[in-house]
C-alpha positions in Angstrom: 19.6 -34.3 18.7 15.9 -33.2 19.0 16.5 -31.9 22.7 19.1 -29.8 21.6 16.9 -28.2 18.5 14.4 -27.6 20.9 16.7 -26.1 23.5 18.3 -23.9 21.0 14.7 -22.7 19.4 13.5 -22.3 22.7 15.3 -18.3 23.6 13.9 -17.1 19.7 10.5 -18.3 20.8 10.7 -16.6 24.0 12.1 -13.1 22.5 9.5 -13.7 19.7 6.6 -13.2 22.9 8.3 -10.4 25.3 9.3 -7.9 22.0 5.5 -8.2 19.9 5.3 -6.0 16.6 4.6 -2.5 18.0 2.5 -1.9 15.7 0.4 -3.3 12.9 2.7 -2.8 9.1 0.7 -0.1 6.8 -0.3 -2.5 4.1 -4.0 -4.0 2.5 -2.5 -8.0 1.9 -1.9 -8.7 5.5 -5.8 -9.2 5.9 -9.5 -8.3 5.0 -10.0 -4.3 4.9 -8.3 -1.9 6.3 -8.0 -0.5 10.5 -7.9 2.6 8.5 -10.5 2.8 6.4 -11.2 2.6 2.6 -10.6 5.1 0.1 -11.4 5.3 -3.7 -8.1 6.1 -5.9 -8.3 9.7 -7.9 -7.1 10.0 -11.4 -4.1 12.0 -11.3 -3.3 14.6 -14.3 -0.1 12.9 -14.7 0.4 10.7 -17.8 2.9 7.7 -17.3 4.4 6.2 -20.8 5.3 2.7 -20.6 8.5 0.6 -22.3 6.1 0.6 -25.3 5.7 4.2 -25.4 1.7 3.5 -24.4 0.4 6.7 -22.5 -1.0 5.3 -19.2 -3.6 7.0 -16.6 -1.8 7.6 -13.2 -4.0 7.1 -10.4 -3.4 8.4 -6.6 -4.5 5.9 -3.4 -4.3 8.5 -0.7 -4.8 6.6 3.1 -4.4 8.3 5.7 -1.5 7.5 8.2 -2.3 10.8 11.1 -4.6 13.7 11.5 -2.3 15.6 9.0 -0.5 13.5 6.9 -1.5 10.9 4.0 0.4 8.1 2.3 -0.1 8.4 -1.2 0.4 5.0 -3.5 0.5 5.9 -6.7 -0.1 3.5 -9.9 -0.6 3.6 -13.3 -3.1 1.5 -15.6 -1.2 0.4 -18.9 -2.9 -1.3 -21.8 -2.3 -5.4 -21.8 -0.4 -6.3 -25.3 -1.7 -9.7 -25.2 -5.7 -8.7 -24.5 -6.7 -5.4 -25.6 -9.8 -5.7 -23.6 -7.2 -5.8 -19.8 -5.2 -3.2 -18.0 -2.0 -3.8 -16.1 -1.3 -2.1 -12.8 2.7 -0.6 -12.6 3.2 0.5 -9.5 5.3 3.6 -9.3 5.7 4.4 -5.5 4.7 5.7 -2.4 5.2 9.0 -0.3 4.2 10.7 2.7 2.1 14.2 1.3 0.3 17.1 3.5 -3.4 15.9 4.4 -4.1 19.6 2.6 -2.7 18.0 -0.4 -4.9 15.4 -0.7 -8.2 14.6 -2.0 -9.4 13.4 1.3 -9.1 16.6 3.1 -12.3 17.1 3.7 -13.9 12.8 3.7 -14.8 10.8 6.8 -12.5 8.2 7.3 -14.2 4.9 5.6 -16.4 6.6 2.8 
């Protein structure tokens, strides 16, 4: 029984070392930093209102994915109910905008 498991794992092993990631995923959790750099989020004029009907500061994390384009995570910072003293992230989404859009238009990558 365990020569057959091991015959039968042995092919996804194999394609799992001849087809590697061709690149690395565009996230912050997958490990320590960035390979692009790290860039301070920029209050956003927007105002988000939460289930409550709290008003909630929106807050822009541009990153930049090319030498002209940006992927902009945007957020907002809602009030805890249960500890006036906390914030809450909500996350409301991500898009691709114009590097001319952005606040980073004229940073170094990494500052």
């Amino acid at each position: 029984m365990l020569k057959a498991a091991a015959i039968l794992l042995l092919p996804v092993l194999a394609d799992c070392a001849t087809n590697p990631p061709r690149e690395l995923p565009f996230t912050v959790g997958g490990g320590l930093g960035s390979q692009h750099g790290n860039y301070a989020a920029t209050l956003s004029s927007e105002v988000f209102t939460d289930a409550r009907g709290d008003r909630c500061a929106v807050w822009n994390w541009d990153r930049p994915i090319s030498a002209s384009l940006v992927l902009r995570l945007r957020s907002a910072s809602c009030p805890d109910i249960r500890n006036p003293k906390r914030m809450i992230g909500v996350e409301l989404g991500a898009q691709v905008v114009p590097m001319a859009k952005s606040g980073l238009s004229g940073q170094a990558a990494g500052s």
